[in-house]
Phi, psi and omega in degrees: 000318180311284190324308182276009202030072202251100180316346163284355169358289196266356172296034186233182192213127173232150204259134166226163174233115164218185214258328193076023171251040133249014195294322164328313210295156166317306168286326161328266210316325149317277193316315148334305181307315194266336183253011188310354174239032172220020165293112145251108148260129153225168202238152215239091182207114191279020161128227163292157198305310187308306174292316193279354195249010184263326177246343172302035162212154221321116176299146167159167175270349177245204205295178195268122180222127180315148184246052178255350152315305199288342179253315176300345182271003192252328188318320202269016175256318201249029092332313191270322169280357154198083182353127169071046163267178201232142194228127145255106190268158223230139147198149157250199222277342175278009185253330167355286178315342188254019166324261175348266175300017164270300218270000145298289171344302193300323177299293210318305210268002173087004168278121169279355160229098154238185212245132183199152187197134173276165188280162157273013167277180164283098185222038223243094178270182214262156205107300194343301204282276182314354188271314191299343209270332221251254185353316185270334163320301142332297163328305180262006178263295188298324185303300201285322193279006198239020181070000176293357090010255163036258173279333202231135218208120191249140172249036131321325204240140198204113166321316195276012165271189151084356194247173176277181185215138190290143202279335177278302224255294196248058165241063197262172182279164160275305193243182194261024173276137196122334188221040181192068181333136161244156167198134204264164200295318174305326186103066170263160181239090207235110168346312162230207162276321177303004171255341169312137176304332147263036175234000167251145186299300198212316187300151166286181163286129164299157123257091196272016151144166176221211215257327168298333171254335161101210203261120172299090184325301178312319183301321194252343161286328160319307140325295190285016205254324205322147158191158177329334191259358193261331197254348174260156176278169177286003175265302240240312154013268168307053191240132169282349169253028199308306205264130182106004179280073185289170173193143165258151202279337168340274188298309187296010167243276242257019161254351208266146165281357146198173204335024215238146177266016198260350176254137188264106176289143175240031193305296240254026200303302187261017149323327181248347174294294182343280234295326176318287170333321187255005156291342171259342177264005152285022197240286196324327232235283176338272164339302184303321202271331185270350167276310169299330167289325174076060180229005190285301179308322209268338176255355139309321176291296162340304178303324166299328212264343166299305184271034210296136174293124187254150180242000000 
């Protein structure tokens, strides 16, 4: 586009996800420098020291050590550069106890928004979901009684899960593979990353096209066809708690009995029936404590002006 002088030249953004422990070093900072209005960095740091050193940490032969010294001295550069950003956390089934103080931890650290998900593979053992249901439940009695409401937002808790959902109307894909280009260190071309060959168990890699030849149209259509009914069961359709009820599209191919992006894992079902439960009762106890206060209209009005309805 530079070469053709092409007026979309400067239009472009590039999104990074990193671990952040080089985000400090020079060439980072450079690369900041010079691309800075065409950034989304977030930097990936999973709570307390104790949660995040439990899967963070350093390849080598001698003992195993965490990198969250090394990430956490980096936040406040990477705050200041870019004001309200957001951090994302992971949880399986050994990270569950540290819910709670991670994401108090994370406010703790100046991030107002985090992002948190259980993973969709099967890795779930039986409990799981009440231990899970019990963290957030924890969870939301410190975010309302300690006022973190407010300011601050976990996207555990959402008004909008937990309802049915119309077979017509909410048959849309979940995630965005297909329509969010990845591309691996050869100039390889992958509906997301989760097709890439080191984010899978056992299934090949898709590859839908590289940087020399461009994009395989056929390959890649398929993708674009993807929507809830094609890939779901009919318990998962009908689900009286259907929205908000995620799946990656990654896991449903590298979990399927054969080859296909059309079966829908459903590892993480009662992860998510949990998390529906202690989402209404962080909205009820929410909701009661701002009806007692005579504070409800006012944090609805705060909430348009955040959120605004575009028409």
């Amino acid at each position: 586009m530079y070469r053709r002088n092409h007026h979309w030249f400067n239009s472009y953004r590039f999104s990074f996800s990193t671990n952040g422990i080089n985000y400090h070093t020079e060439k980072v900072q450079n690369f900041i420098k010079k691309n800075r209005d065409h950034l989304s960095i977030g930097i990936t740091i999973d709570g307390t020291q104790a949660k995040h050193d439990l899967n963070r940490i350093y390849k080598g032969d001698g003992p195993e050590r965490g990198s969250y010294n090394d990430v956490v001295r980096n936040i406040p550069l990477w705050l200041e550069q870019f004001p309200g950003a957001s951090t994302k956390v992971t949880i399986s089934t050994a990270d569950i106890p540290y819910i709670k103080e991670s994401v108090l931890h994370l406010y703790s650290l100046g991030i107002h928004e985090v992002n948190i998900n259980c993973v969709f593979e099967d890795v779930w053992k039986e409990g799981d979901d009440l231990l899970f249901e019990e963290q957030l439940m924890q969870l939301a009695d410190a975010i309302i009684d300690g006022g973190y409401y407010k300011d601050y937002a976990c996207s555990f808790y959402s008004e909008h899960i937990g309802k049915p959902m119309d077979r017509a109307l909410d048959n849309h894909n979940w995630c965005g593979a297909g329509r969010m280009l990845s591309v691996d260190a050869e100039g390889n071309f992958y509906p997301c990353t989760r097709f890439a060959a080191y984010s899978l168990r056992s299934k090949k890699p898709i590859i839908i096209g590289n940087i020399r030849d461009g994009i395989d149209k056929n390959k890649l259509r398929p993708f674009l066809t993807l929507d809830r009914l094609t890939q779901s069961k009919p318990e998962c359709i009908d689900c009286e708690v259907a929205e908000g009820c995620a799946w990656c599209q990654g896991e449903n191919y590298d979990a399927a009995d054969t080859p296909t992006i059309y079966q829908r894992s459903t590892a993480i079902c009662k992860m998510h029936k949990a998390r529906v439960r202690a989402n209404n009762y962080y909205w009820n106890k929410l909701f009661r404590k701002l009806e007692l206060e005579g504070l409800r209209e006012e944090y609805e009005a705060n909430k348009l002006q955040t959120n605004p309805v575009i028409c």
